[in-house]
Wavefront OBJ file of the C-alpha trace (Angstrom):
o trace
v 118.193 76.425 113.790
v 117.743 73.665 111.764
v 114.699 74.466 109.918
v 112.316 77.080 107.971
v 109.684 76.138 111.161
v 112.553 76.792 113.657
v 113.173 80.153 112.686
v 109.710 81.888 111.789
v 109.295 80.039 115.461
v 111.796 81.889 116.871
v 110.829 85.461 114.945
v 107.314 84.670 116.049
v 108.562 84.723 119.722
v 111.588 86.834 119.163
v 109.730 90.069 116.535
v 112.239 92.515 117.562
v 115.422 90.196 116.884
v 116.987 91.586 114.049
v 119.856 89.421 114.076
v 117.836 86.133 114.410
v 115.986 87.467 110.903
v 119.747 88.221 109.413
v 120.737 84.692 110.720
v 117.579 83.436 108.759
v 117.901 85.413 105.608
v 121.671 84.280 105.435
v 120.276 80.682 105.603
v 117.943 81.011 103.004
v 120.283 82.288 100.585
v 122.372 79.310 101.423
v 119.762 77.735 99.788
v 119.048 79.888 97.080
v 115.808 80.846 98.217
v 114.791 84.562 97.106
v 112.943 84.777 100.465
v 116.341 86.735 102.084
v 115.313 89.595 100.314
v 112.496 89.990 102.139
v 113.352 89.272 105.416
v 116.868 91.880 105.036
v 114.553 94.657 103.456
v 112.769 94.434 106.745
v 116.078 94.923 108.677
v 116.859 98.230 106.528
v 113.661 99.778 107.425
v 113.368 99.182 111.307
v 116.757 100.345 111.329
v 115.706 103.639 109.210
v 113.335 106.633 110.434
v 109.662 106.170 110.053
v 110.279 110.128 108.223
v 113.615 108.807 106.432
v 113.497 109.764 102.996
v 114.826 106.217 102.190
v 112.186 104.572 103.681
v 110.466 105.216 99.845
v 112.617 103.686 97.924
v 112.630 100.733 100.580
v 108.571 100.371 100.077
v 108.724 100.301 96.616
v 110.780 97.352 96.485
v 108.966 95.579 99.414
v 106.146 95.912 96.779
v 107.875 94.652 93.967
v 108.998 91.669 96.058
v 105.453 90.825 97.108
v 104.310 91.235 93.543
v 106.560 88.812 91.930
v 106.297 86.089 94.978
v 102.302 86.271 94.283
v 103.554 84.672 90.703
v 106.007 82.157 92.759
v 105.823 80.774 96.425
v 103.111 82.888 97.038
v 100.882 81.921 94.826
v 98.171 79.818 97.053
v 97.550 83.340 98.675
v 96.383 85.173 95.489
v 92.548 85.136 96.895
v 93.554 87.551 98.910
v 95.086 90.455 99.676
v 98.801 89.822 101.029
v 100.750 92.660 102.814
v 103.718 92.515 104.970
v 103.476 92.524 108.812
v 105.034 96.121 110.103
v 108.741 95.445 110.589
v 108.897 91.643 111.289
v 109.292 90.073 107.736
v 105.841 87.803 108.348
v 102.900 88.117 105.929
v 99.264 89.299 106.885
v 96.713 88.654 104.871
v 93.043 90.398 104.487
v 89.670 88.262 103.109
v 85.986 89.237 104.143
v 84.055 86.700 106.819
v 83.815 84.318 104.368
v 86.517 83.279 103.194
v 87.434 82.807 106.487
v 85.055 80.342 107.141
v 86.398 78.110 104.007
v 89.754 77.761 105.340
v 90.607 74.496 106.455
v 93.310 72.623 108.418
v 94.873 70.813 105.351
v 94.947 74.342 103.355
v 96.734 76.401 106.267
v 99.089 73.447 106.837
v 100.488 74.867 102.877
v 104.202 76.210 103.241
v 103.098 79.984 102.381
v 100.846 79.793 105.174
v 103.570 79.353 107.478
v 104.798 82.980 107.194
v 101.178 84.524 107.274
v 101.070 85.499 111.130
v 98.512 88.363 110.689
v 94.314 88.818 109.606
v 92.428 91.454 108.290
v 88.460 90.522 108.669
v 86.189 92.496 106.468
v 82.310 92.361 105.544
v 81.284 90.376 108.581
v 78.017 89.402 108.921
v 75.504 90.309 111.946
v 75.906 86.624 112.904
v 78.919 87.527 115.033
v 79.118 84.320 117.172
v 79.625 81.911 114.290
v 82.373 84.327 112.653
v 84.052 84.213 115.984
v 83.497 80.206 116.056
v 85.638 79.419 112.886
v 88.767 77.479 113.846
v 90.824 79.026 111.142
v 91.594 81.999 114.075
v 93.838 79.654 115.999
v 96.789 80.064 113.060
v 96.314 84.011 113.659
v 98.773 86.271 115.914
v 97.568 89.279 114.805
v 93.877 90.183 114.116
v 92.630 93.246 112.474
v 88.469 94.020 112.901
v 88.795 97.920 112.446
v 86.052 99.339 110.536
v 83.832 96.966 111.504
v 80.452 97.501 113.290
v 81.034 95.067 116.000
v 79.370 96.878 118.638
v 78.233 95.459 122.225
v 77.249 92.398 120.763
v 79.948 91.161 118.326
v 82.623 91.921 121.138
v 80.744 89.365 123.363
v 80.828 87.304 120.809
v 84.666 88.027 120.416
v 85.620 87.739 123.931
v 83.802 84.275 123.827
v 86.023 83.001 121.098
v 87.612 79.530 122.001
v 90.244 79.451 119.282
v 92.336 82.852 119.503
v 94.578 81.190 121.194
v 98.357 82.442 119.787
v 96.543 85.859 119.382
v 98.667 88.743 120.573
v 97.707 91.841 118.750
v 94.302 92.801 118.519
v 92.940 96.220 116.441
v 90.026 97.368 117.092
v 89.849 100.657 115.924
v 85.935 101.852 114.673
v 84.473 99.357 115.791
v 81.393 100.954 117.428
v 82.605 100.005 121.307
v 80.347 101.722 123.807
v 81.354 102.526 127.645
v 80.152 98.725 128.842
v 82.683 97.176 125.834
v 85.666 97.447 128.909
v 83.966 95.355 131.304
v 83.139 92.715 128.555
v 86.850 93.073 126.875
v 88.175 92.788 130.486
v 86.321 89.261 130.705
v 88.074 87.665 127.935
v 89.998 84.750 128.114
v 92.763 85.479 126.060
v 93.626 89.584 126.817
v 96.463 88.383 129.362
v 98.200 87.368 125.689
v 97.725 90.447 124.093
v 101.285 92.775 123.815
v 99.365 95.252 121.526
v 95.591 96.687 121.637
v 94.470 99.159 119.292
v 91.003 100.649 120.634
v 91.101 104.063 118.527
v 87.851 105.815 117.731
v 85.600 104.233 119.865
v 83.011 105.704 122.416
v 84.848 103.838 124.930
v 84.658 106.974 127.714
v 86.187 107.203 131.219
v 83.940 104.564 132.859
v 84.722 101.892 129.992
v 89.026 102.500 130.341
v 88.465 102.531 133.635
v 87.027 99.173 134.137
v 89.347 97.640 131.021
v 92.312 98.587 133.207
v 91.037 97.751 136.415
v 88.950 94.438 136.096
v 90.998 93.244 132.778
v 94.612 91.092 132.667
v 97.160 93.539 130.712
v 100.021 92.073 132.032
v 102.021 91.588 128.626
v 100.844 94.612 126.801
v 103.163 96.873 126.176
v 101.057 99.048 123.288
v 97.699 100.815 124.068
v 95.737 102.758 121.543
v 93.186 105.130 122.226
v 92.721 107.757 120.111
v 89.759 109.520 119.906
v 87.866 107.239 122.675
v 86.350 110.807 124.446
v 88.642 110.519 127.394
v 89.110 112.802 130.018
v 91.172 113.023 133.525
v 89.157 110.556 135.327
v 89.881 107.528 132.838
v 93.637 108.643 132.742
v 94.222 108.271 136.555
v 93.129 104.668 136.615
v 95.281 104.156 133.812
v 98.536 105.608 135.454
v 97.700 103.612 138.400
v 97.796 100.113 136.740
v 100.421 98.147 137.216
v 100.883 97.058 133.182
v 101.356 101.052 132.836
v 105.309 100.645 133.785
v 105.709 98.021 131.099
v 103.944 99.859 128.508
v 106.799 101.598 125.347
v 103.955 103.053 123.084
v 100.578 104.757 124.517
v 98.638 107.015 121.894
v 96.060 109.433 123.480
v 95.545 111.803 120.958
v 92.516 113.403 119.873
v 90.785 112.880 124.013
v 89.988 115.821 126.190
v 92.659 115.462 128.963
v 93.540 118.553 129.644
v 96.225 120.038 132.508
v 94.695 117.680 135.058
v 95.577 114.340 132.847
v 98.978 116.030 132.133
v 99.775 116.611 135.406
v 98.972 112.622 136.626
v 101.060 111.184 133.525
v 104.015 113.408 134.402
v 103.987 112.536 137.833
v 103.966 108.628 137.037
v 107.744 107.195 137.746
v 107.233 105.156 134.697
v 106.210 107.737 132.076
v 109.960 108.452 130.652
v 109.870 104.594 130.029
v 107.389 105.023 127.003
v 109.272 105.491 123.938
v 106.068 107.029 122.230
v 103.235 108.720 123.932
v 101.056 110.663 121.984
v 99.324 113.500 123.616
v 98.295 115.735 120.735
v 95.161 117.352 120.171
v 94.819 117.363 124.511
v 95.263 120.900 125.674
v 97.598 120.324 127.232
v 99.732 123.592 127.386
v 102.278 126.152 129.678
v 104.046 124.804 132.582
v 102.176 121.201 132.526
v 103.104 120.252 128.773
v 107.284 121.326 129.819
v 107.151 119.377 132.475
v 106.111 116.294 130.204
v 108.487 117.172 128.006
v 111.046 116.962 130.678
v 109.459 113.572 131.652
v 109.191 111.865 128.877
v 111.431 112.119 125.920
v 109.177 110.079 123.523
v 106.622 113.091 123.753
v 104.191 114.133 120.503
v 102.477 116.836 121.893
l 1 2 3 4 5 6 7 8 9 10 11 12 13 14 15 16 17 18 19 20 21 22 23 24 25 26 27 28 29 30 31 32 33 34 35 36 37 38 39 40 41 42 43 44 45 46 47 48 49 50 51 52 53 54 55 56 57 58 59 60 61 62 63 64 65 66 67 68 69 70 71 72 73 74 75 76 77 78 79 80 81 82 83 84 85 86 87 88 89 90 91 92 93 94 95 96 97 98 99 100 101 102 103 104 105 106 107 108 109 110 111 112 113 114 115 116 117 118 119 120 121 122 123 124 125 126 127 128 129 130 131 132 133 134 135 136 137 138 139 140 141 142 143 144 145 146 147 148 149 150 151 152 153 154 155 156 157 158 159 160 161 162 163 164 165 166 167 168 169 170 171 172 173 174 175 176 177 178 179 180 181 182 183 184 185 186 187 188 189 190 191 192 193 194 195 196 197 198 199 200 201 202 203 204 205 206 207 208 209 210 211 212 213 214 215 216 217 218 219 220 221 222 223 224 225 226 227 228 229 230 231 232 233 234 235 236 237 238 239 240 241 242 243 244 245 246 247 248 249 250 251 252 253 254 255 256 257 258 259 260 261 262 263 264 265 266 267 268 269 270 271 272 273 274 275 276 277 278 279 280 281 282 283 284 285 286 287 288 289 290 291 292 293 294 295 296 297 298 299 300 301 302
């Protein structure tokens, strides 16, 4: 690596490489560049418990680093509100609609905009198809709409978008998605780049899973959320059947109505003890069916 834009290139493609972010902190404190710190508290936490009693002390520091780089190298991004990416050492940072729509070229080619990968969207307006229009999305890996009334409309809107075009994680959790959102979500150009989709709390049903999985590209996604999205057996047996479920390492399904039947279709899947998290709580899923998942799959909430 011979640059700062080498390695956050390499992190970008490589989030999981905690030696490439060692190699990178150990370069910036070559150059005396308080920037390690950052990047090596990172390390300590992936490599700690999410329960750890450590993992305290470890967030109070992340937030005294973040405080005193707002005063230093961070400064351009005091408008808004800066947090760190989970686990990778990049930056996200949260600004309603807009502010999104000021952003130009010229002010996202600044150096601290290099390291912000991620977007929280707030207070969007009911003109969904401009918000979705703003080029400023194209610098944006990670985009977070939870909480937002999107509904039928601003997810057309959304799947429409031209310029979400590094985008790989997309939350949208409470977002008012009814049954017909999965057949619109499923038409999107840009879902075969998502590795993460966050769909908790949304009306989505059976029929709308059902025709996400089977009409939409998942090919690189490896976490699903859907919590809460008033599930039952008949949207978890298209969902087994897919062929991104055997690449899949996190699937949250807590809070549905699944039941026996839906325990007895993930247990049987060959790929289930692949997950390293699936989260089943709050199912009913009980006696003879919930040991056999247990036996299954070892990264089991239930």
């Amino acid at each position: 690596m011979r640059s700062e834009h080498d390695f956050l290139d390499a992190l970008r493609e490589s989030p999981d490489d905690d030696e490439l972010r060692l190699v990178f902190s150990d370069w910036l404190e070559d150059q005396d560049d308080g920037r390690a710190d950052l990047l090596r508290l990172q390390v300590e936490r992936r490599r700690l418990a999410p329960d750890d009693p450590a993992q305290a002390g470890l967030v109070s520091r992340q937030h005294d680093l973040l405080r005193r780089a707002m005063h230093g190298w961070l400064a351009p991004l005091r408008p808004f509100n800066v947090s760190l990416l989970r686990g990778n050492g990049l930056l996200a940072v949260a600004m309603p609609e807009p502010h999104l729509r000021c952003l130009d070229p010229e002010q996202l080619a600044e150096p601290p905009w290099h390291w912000v990968d991620g977007l929280r969207l707030y207070a969007l307006p009911d003109d969904f198809a401009t918000t979705f229009a703003a080029e400023a999305l194209a610098h944006f890996r990670h985009l977070d709409l939870s909480a937002n009334s999107l509904g039928l409309d601003g997810l057309r809107a959304l799947a429409a978008a031209r310029h979400l075009t590094r985008l790989t994680t997309l939350d949208l959790e409470k977002t008012s998605l009814p049954w017909d959102g999965g057949l619109v979500l499923a038409a999107a150009p840009w879902l075969g780049q998502l590795r993460g989709l966050n769909l908790a709390d949304n009306p989505l049903g059976n029929v709308g899973l059902r025709d996400l999985v089977v009409h939409g590209r998942l090919d690189r996604l490896r976490v699903l959320e859907l919590r809460g999205c008033e599930l039952g057996p008949l949207g978890v047996a298209p969902l087994v059947a897919a062929g991104f479920f055997g690449r899949l390492v996190a699937l949250g399904l807590r809070d549905n109505a699944l039941g026996d039947d839906a325990g007895k279709a993930l247990a049987a899947s060959p790929h289930v003890g692949r997950l390293k998290l699936l989260d089943l709580r709050d199912n009913a899923i009980q006696g003879r069916v919930a040991t056999r998942l247990r036996q299954a799959c070892p990264g089991l909430l239930l």
